[in-house]
N, C-alpha and C positions, 0 to 999 in steps of 0.2 A: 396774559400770563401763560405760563408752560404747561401744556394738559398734564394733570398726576393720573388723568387714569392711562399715558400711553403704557404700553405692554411690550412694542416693537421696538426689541434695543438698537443702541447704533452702533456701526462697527467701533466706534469710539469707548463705547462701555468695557471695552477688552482690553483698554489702554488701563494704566495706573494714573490715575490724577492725582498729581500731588499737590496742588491746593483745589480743593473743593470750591473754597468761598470764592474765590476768586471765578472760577467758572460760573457759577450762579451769578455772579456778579456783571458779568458780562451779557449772560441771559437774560439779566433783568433789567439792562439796558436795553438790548432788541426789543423786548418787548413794550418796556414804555415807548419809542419810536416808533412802531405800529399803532399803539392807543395814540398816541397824541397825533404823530402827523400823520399816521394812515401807513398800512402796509406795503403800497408800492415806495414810499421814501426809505420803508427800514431795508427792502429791498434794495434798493440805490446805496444805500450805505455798505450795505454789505459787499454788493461786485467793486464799490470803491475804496473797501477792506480788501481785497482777496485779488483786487491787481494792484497794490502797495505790497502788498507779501510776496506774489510776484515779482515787481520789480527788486523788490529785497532779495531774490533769490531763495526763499522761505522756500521747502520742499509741499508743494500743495497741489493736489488736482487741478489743471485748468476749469473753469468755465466750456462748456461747449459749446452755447450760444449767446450770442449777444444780444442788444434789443434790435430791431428794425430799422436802423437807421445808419450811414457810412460811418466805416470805420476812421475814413480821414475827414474830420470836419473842414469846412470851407474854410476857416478861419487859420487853418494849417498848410494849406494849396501851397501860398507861396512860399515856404520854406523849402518845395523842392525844385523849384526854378524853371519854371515852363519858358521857353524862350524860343517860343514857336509865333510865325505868325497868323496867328486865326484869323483874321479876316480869308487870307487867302487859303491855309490850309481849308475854310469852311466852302469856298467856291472849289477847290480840287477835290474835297468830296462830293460837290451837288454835282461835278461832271460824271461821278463814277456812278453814283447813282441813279444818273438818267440812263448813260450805256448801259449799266445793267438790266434796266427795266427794259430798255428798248432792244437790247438784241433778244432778249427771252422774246419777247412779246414780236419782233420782226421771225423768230424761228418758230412761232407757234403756228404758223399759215400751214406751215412742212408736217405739223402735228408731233414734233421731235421732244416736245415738253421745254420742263426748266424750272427753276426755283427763282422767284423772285424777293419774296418776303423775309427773308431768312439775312440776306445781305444787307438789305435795308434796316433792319435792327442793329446790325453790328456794323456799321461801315466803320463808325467811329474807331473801336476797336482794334481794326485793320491801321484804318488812313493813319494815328496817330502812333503805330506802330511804326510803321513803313516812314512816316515822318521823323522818329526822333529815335526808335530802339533798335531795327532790329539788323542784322550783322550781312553783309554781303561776303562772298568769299574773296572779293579783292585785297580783301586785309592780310588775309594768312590761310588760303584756300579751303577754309573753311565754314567760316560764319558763324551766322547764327543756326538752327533749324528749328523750320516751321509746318508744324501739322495743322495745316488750315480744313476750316470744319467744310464738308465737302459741298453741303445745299449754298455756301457762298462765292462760290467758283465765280460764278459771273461779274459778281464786284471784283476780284482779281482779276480777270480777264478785260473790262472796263479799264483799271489800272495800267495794267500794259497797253493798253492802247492807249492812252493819255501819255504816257511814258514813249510811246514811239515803237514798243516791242511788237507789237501786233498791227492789225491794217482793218482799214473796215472790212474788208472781204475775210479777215479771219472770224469776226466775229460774224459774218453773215453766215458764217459753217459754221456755227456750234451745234454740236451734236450731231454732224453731218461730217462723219470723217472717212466712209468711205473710200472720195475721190483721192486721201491720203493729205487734204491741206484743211482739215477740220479744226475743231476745238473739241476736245473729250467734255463728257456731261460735268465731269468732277475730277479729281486730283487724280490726275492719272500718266505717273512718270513716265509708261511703255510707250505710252499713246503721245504726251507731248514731252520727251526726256529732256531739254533745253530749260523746262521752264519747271514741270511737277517735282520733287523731291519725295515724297512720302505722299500714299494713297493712305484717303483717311477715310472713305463715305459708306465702306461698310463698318457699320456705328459699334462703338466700343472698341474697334481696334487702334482708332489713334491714341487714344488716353492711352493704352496700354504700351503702344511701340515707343511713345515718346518717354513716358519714363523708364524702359530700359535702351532707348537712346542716349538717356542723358546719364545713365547709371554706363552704358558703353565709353562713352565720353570719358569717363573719370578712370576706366578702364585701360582705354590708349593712352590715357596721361599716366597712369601709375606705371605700368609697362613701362615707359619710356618708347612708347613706338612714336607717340606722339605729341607735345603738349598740345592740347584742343581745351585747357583750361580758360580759355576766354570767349567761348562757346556757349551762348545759350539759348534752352530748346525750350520754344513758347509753342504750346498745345492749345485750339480753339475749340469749343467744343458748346453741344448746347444743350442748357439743362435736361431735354428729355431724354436724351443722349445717355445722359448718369445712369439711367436705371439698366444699361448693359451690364451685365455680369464683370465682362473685360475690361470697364471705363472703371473702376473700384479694388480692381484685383488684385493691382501691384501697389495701392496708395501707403502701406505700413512698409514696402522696400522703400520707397522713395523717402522715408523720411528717416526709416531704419539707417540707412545711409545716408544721411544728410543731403541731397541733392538739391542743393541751393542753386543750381542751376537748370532750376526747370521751375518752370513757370505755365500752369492752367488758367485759360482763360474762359472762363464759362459764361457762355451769352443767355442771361438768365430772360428771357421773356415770357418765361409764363406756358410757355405755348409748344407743345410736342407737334404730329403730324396731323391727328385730328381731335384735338383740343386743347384743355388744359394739363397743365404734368402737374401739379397736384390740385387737382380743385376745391377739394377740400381742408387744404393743407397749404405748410408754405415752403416750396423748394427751395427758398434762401437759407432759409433756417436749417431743412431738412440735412442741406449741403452742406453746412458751416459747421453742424456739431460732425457728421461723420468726418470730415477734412478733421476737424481740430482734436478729434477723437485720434484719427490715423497720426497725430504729430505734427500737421502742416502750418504754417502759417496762412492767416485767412485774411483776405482785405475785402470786405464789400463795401460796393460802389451801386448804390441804389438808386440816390434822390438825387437831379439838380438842384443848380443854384436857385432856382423859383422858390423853393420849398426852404430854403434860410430861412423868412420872414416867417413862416409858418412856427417853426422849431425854435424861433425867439419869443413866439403867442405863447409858445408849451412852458408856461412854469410849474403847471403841477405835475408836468408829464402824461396829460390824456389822452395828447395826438401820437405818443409813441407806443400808449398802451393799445390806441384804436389801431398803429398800423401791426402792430403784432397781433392781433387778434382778428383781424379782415383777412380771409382767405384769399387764396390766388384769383380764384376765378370771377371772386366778387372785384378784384384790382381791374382785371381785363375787364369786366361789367361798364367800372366805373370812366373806361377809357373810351366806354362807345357813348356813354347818356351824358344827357347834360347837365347845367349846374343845378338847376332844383333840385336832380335828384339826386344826387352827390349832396346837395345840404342837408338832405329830409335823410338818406341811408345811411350816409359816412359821418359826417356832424353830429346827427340828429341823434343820434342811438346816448349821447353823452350829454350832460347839460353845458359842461363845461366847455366842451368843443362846440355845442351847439352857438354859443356865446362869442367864441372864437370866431365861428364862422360871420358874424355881422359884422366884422372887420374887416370880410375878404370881398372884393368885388366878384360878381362872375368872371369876369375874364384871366381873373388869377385863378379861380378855383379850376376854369379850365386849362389853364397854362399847366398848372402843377398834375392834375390830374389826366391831364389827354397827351404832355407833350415832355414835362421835365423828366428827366430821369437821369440816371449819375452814368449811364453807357452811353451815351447822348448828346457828353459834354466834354469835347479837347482837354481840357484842364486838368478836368475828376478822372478821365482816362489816365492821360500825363502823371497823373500823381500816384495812381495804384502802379505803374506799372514802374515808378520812381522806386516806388516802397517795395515792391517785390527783386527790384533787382540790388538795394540795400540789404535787406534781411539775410541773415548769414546762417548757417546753420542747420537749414529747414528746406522744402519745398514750398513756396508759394502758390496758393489760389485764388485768382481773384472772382467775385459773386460780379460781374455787372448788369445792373435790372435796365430793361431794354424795351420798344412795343414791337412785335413783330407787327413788319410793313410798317412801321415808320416811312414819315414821309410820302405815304403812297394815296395817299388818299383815307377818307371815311369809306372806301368798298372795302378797303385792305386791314388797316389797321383792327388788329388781335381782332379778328374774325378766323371766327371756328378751322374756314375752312380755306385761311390763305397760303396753306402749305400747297394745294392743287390750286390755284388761282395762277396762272400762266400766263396773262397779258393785261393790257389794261387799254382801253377804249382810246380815242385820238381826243375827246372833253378829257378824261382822267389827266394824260399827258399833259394835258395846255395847263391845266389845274396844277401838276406837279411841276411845270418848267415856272410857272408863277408861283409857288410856295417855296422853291429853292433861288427863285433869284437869275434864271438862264437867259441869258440874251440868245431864243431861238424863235423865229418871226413865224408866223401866222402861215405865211405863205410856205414855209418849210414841208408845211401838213398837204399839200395841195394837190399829191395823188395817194392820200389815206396813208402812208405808208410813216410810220415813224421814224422820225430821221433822228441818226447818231450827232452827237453834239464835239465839238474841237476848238478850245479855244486859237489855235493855232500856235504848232512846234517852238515861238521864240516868244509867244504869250508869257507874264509874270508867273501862270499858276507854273507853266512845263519848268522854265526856269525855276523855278523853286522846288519843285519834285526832283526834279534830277538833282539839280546842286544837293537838297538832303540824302539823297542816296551814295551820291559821288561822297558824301562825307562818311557815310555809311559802310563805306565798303562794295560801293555796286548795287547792282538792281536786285532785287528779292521779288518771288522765291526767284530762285534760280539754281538748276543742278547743272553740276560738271562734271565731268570725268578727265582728269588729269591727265597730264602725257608722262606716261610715267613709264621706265622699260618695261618690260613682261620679268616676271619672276624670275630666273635661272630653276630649270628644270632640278630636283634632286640627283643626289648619284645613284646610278644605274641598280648599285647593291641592294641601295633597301626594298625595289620589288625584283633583283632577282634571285633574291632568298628564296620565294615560296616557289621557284621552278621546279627544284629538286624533288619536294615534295615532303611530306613528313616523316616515307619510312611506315612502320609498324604504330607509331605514335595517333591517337587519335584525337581528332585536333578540330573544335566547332572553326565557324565559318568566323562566328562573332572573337573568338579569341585569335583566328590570322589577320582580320580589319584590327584591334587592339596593337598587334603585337608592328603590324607597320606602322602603325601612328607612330608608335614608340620610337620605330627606329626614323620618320621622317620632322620629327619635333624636334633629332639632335642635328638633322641639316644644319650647319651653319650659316649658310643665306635665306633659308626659306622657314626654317625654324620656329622663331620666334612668331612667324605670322598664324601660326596653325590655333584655331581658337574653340581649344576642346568643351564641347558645352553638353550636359546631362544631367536629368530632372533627377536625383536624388535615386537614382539605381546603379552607380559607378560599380561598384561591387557585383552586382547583380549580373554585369559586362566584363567583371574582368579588371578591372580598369584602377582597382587601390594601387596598383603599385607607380601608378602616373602622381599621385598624391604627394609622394616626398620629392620627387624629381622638378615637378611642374607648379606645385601647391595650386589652391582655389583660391582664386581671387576672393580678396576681401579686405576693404578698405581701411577696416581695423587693425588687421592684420592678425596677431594668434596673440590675444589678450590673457588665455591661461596656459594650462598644463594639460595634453592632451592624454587623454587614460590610455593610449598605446606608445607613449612618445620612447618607449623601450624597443620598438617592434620596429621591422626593415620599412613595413610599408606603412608608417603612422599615420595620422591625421594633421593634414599640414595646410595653415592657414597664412597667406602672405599678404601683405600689400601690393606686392608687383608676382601673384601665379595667377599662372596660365589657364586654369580650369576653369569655368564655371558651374558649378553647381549648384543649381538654382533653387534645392528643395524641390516639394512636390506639386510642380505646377511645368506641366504640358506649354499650357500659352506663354508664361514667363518663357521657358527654353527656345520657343522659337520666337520671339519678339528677339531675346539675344540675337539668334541664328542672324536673324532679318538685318539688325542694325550693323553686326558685324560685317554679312554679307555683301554689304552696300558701302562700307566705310572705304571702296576702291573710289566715290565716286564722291560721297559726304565729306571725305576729308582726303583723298589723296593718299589712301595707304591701303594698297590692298592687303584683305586678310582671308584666312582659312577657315573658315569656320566646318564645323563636322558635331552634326547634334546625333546622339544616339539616343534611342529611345524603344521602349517595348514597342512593336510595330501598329500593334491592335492601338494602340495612343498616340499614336503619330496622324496619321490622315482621318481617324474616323474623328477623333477628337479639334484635330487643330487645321484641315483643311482649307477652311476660312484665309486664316495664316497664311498657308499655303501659295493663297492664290493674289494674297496680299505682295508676298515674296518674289511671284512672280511679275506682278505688275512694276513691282521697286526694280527690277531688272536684277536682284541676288543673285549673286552666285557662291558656293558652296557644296557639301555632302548632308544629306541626311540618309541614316543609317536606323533602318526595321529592326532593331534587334529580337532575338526569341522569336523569329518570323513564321509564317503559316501555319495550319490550324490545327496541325497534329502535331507537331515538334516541342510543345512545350506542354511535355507532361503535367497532369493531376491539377492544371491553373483552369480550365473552364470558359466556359461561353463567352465571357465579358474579354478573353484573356484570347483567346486564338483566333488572328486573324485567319481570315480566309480571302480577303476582299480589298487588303491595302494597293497593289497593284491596278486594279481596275478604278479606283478613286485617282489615284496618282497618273493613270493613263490621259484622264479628263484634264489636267493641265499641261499647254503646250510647252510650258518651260520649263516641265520634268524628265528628266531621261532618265527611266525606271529601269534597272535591272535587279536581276535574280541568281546570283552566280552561285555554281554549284561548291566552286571547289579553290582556294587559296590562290591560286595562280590566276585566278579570272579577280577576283578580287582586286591582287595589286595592277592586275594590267588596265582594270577600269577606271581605278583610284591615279593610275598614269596620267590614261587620255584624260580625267578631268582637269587634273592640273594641265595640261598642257591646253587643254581649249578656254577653259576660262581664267588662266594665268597668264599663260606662255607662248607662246609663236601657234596662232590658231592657224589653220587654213584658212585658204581663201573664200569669202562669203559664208563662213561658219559662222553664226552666233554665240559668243562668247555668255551673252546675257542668258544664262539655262543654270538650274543645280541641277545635281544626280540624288538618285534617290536609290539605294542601295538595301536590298532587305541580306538579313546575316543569321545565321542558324544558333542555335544552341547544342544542336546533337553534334557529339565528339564521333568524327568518323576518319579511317588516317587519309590522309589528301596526297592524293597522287602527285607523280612528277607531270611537270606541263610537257603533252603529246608533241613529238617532232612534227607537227601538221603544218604545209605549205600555210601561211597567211593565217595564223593563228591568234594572233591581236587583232587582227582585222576582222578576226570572223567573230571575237566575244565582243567584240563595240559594234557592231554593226548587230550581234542578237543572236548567232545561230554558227557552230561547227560540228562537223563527227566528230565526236571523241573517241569514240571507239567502234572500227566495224565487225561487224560478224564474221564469224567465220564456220559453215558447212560446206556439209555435200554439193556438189555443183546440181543445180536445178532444183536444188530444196528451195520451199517456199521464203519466202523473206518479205521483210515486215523494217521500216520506218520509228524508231521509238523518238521521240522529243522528249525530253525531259529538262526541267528547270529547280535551280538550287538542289535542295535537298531529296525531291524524286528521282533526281538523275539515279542514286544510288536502289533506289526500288527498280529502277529502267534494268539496271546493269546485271540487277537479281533474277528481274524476268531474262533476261537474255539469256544467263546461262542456262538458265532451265525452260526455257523454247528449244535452245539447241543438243540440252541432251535428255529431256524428256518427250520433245515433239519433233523432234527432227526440223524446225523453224530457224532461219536467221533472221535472227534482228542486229541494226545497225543502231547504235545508239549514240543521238545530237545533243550535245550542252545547249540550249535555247537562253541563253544568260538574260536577254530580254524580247518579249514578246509585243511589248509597244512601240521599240524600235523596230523592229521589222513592218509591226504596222505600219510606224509613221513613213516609212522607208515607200511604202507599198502605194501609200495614200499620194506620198508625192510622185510618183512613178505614172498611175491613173493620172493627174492631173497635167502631169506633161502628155500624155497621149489625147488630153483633149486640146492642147496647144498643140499638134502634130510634129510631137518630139518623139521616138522610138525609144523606152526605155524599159529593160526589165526590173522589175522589181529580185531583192536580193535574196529575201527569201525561195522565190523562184529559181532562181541560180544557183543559190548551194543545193536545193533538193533536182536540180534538171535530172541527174542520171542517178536519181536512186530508186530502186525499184520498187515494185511493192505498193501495198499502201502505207500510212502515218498514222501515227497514232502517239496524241501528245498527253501529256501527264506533268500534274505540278499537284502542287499545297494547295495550293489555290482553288477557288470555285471555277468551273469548265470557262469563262467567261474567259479570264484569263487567257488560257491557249486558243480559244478559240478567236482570240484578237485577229489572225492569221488563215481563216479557214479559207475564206474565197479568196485569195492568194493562191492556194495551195493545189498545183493540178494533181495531183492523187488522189485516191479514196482519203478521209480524212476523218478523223475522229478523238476524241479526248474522253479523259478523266479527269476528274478535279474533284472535292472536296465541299460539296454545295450543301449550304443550311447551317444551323446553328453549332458551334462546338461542343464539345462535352469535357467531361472530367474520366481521364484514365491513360494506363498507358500509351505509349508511342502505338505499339502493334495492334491493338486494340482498337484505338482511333482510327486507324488505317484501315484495317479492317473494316468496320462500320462502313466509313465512309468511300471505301471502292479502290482503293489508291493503293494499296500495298504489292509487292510482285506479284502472288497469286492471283490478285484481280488485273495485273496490268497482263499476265500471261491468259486468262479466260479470254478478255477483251481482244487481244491480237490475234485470238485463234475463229473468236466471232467474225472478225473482220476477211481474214484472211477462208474463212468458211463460207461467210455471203460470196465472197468472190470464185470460191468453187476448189481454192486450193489446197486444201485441209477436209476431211471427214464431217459433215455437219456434228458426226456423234463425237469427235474430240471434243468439241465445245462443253456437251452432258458431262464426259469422262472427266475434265477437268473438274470443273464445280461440282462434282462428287468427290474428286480425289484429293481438293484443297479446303472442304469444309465450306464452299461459296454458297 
């Protein structure tokens, strides 16, 4: 009966019931079905009330968890038509599974590592992928894509060598790529670009790029840049995986948006790096209510077929209640011990199971408990991944429960610690080629060395692998890059607006980057490629007025009435704009950045991509990203906006960079610049279309983004200086912009300045030369990592006995004096260049934590304003003898220093 002392109403109470009796009447149904046949049957009634009302279409909360058991019963398998043939797909995976044991285990003599156990849980998962689902780009230069979890590289790389793509001396270099004919540890498209597509193995960024890959996907179809609607993106991933921040972060887009074409594969074993991932708890469950929470569809795939016969014993339902209630780690327990004890712990605990169990021989109890499992079995694979590519509406995930190191023996199998377990003994071997079945002789063993297994190129198995892939569309993974022409450069016009200069007009850095997008969006050939992306600070940039012109993509498209829809610059929402704005989420914007950036190579359509972002959130937040971007070989802009540590007034510590430059230095495939002034701007926003679009030079690297920081402070921007090689001097990092002008034999002095200092440089200069009688010459430094890298490769030709100056050396050969660099940035920054530099040399910068207050203020504080960059010049130029020691005092008395 219904307790009358409850107290705790239900949000129900707030409803109006209009029949009373009727609801008691109901209730007092449930609760005779508790008294009579016990609470777990009214329970069962009830999940088989509440999915009839679902299927009715009834408006009612889902269920977030189901019980313990697959969602697709056996008895449902064949309705979706497996028409594979397992015998042999099950010897094509006992071959991939030997290679993979054995090249780890043949490269561990080199001490180079390697993951063994990891593959071996999921080969299934893979093999019957690659057998019957997944897309090559032969079909329509696209396919499918695949974010393969990265500790299973090895069983891919077995793969391709069964397939004929690789040799055994590729696999004898795994992890040994040095010599340049290696195999990278994991997915790694820089390292093997023929074969990796998407770097996945630092953990949480695949779940994340794959669902806004797939949300990209639907992006170039709405555009009409591409259809890629027959495209779909399977994510592999492994339960302890989930607890990344980034593997969860986008799961409410993916379903927000329907993205019925994406598909999670999560390789549930139990087992993170060093143990279990919930030991106490049970990650099926844990996974199944968050996914079905976030909107997805969920398919688990648990138990083999061994365990039918079990789940036939279950009439009162005790074996389902025992496996929802046995934690994870007690599951892995029960997969090392034997059957007694599995009867007296797992059984035992129940009479009723207990009972059960003297039905079961040992050798079933072991089957079901050391070896079935639903990630384990062609069929039960076949069928989720049947159902996940039916399901319409939703994102699919599927649970598969798996043992890590399957197959490998009792040393491996869900032991603690077979995530560092690196080889396996030449007994283990002989044990594993006889548990799978391998025709590999004895004698094979016979200088200790484990030998690779080949059925031979016109064997049944290769014939069958290839003919499924030939059907397939081609071999998988597999990346390309299309032959496709180079862009068409824009007209000349849109960057040579900002030559002129602004005039009287004062004009941030951030609003001349805004104001060329605008005009290079309405290119007619290049246009539509440009793919402006920003976390929810459009406005903040500048940037509303691209809103009504370009709209934000969204697949809804603009469902109401926007509360400015009277205004020039509204809120405009499309199915086919250009924008994305992601909200406030950093990672989501570069996942975008990433998938777009790459779509020259994923699908055959190069695009533009240009992410802005506050600066301080851009590298310190999403560097990871960053480096993800680079390994994908991306190309694109990202843009620092509000950049360095004093420029953005009254925002604070969390809020002023000082540091994004010397983060962005640390990746090779960044090309950082810091431009002062509108004209260097559009000339760098040139060269990158032209090097990563359009007719590169010879032996350039195309595969690079630019990484651009842009100001907020309105200052008017000059006309671009008549200076011999004046594009070549801001892509290359270093010009005069302006030289001094004194007395002949007056002291003179070197200023460097970048972005927004240049203008403190140009302050100190007038007042060196008419307060100290000093000339200073003052250089735009637009990048200070190019000149490094410039410098770095110069050194290393001179140890190949090449003569090469470095170019920073060049443009400073005949200026006198000493240097004296200056930027926003912490000293680190200019100082990239110092042993380089044959002059006296010395900087200011902006080092340690920001604060809250004015521009001047700031600057002050922190050393950087004119008056500290004119002390600084005159210390310099006074060590050297050429100025009064006592100017120095005079100074810093007469500027308040």
């Amino acid at each position: 009966m219904t307790d009358p002392t409850r107290i705790q109403p239900s949000e129900l109470d707030q409803l109006p019931d209009r029949d009373p009796e009727e609801t008691a009447e109901w209730q007092a149904s449930l609760d005779a079905v508790a008294a009579a046949a016990g609470p777990h049957r009214a329970a069962y009634l009830m999940r088989r009330t509440l999915e009839r009302a679902q299927d009715a279409g009834l408006a009612l909360p889902k269920l977030l968890e189901t019980d313990y058991v697959n969602t697709i019963p056996t008895a449902a398998e064949a309705g979706y038509g497996f028409d594979g043939d397992e015998e042999l797909e099950a010897r094509i995976t006992a071959w991939n599974r030997w290679n993979a044991a054995a090249m780890v285990t043949r490269g561990s003599k080199y001490g180079v590592g390697g993951h063994i156990a990891t593959f071996a849980s999921a080969a299934w998962l893979y093999e019957t992928g690659f057998n019957h689902f997944f897309h090559g780009k032969e079909r329509d230069g696209s396919g499918d894509q695949l974010f393969i979890q990265g500790h299973a590289s090895p069983g891919i790389y077995a793969r391709a060598f069964l397939d004929g793509r690789l040799t055994e001396a590729h696999l004898d270099n795994f992890r040994q790529e040095a010599g340049g004919h290696g195999l990278p540890s994991y997915p790694h498209p820089r390292r093997l670009p023929w074969l990796w597509e998407f770097p996945t193995v630092s953990m949480g960024l695949g779940p994340l790029s794959a669902i806004y890959q797939a949300r990209f996907n639907r992006y170039l179809t709405n555009r009409g840049i591409k259809d890629v609607s027959a495209s779909h993106v399977w994510a592999f991933l492994g339960d302890g995986e989930m607890d990344e921040p980034e593997s969860t972060a986008a799961l409410a887009l993916a379903a927000r948006e329907g993205l019925d074409n994406l598909t999670f594969v999560i390789n549930c074993n139990l087992q993170r790096l060093d143990g279990p991932v919930r030991a106490n708890f049970k990650i099926v469950q844990e996974l199944e209510a968050q996914f079905r929470g976030a909107g997805w569809n969920v398919v688990k795939t648990l138990w083999g077929t061994a365990w039918d016969e079990l789940f036939q014993l279950d009439t009162t339902g005790a074996l389902v209640r025992r496996l929802r209630e046995v934690p994870d780690a007690q599951v892995q327990t029960y997969q090392t011990r034997d059957a007694a004890y599995i009867r007296e712990d797992f059984f035992g605990k129940d009479p009723v199971l207990a009972e059960m169990a003297k039905l079961l021989s040992d050798d079933k109890i072991i089957e079901c408990f050391h070896y079935s499992r639903g990630g384990h079995e062609a069929r039960k694979v076949f069928t989720a991944y049947k159902a996940a590519l039916s399901h319409k509406g939703a994102p699919t995930v599927i649970l598969a429960q798996t043992v890590k190191g399957h197959t490998l023996g009792k040393g491996f199998a869900s032991k603690n610690a077979n995530h560092q377990m690196k080889k396996l003994s030449v007994d283990e071997f002989k044990d594993m080629r006889d548990r799978l079945g391998l025709p590999i002789p004895d004698s094979a063993f016979a200088d200790g060395l484990v030998p690779y297994g080949h059925p031979g190129a016109d064997s049944p198995e290769v014939r069958y692998l290839q003919e499924r892939r030939a059907a397939l569309g081609g071999p998988a993974p597999a990346r390309r890059v299309h032959p496709v022409a180079p862009l068409p450069a824009p007209a000349e016009k849109a960057f040579a607006a900002f030559d002129k200069g602004s005039g009287s007009q004062a004009v941030a850095t951030t609003m001349a980057f805004v104001r060329l997008i605008k005009d290079l969006v309405r290119d007619k050939e290049t246009g539509k490629r440009w793919v402006p992306i920003v976390p929810d600070e459009a406005r903040t940039f500048g940037m509303e007025s691209l809103f009504p012109s370009l709209g934000i993509y969204s697949p809804k498209g603009q469902t109401y009435e926007p509360v400015d829809r009277d205004q020039l610059m509204y809120y405009k929402e499309a199915v086919d704009g250009q924008i994305l704005n992601e909200g406030i989420t950093e990672a989501g914007s570069m996942a975008d950045f990433i998938a777009a950036s790459t779509a020259y190579a994923t699908h055959g359509e190069p695009m533009i991509p240009f992410y802005i972002f506050y600066s301080m959130f851009g590298w310190q937040r999403t560097a990871d990203q960053m480096w993800q971007l680079g390994d994908q070989l991306g190309r694109g802009f990202l843009v620092g906006a509000t950049a360095g540590r004093t420029t953005l007034t009254g925002e604070g510590l969390q809020h002023a960079d000082g540091h994004s430059p010397v983060i962005a230095a640390t990746n090779p495939a960044a090309l950082t610049y810091d431009p002062a002034f509108a004209y260097e701007v559009a000339v760098i926003v040139k060269d990158g279309l032209r090097r990563m679009y359009g007719e590169g030079a010879p032996g350039e690297d195309p595969n690079v983004f630019y990484y651009l920081t842009v100001y907020n402070e309105p200052m008017p921007q000059p006309a671009k200086p008549a200076v011999d090689n004046i594009d070549e001097g801001i892509v290359k990092g270093l010009y005069r912009f302006k030289e001094g002008s004194g007395a002949a034999g007056a002291p003179r002095i070197q200023l460097l300045a970048s972005g927004t200092a240049i203008h403190w440089a140009l302050e100190a200069q007038r007042t060196l030369a008419e307060e100290w009688g000093v000339t200073a010459d003052v250089w735009s430094a637009t990048s200070w990592t190019e000149l490094r890298r410039d410098a770095l490769e110069a050194d290393a030709a001179l140890l190949r006995g090449e003569e090469r100056v470095p170019y920073v050396r060049q443009a400073l050969a005949d200026a006198p004096g000493p240097v004296l660099a200056v930027s926003d940035y912490m000293r680190q920054v200019p100082d990239q260049i110092a042993q380089w530099v044959e002059q006296d040399y010395t900087s200011l910068g902006a080092d340690g934590f920001g604060l809250s207050d004015t521009r001047e203020a700031a600057r002050r504080h922190f050393g950087v304003d004119a008056p500290s960059i004119v002390v600084a010049a005159l210390a310099q130029l006074a060590r050297r003898g050429e100025v009064p020691a006592a100017a120095v005092k005079d100074a810093r008395e007469r500027y308040g220093l």
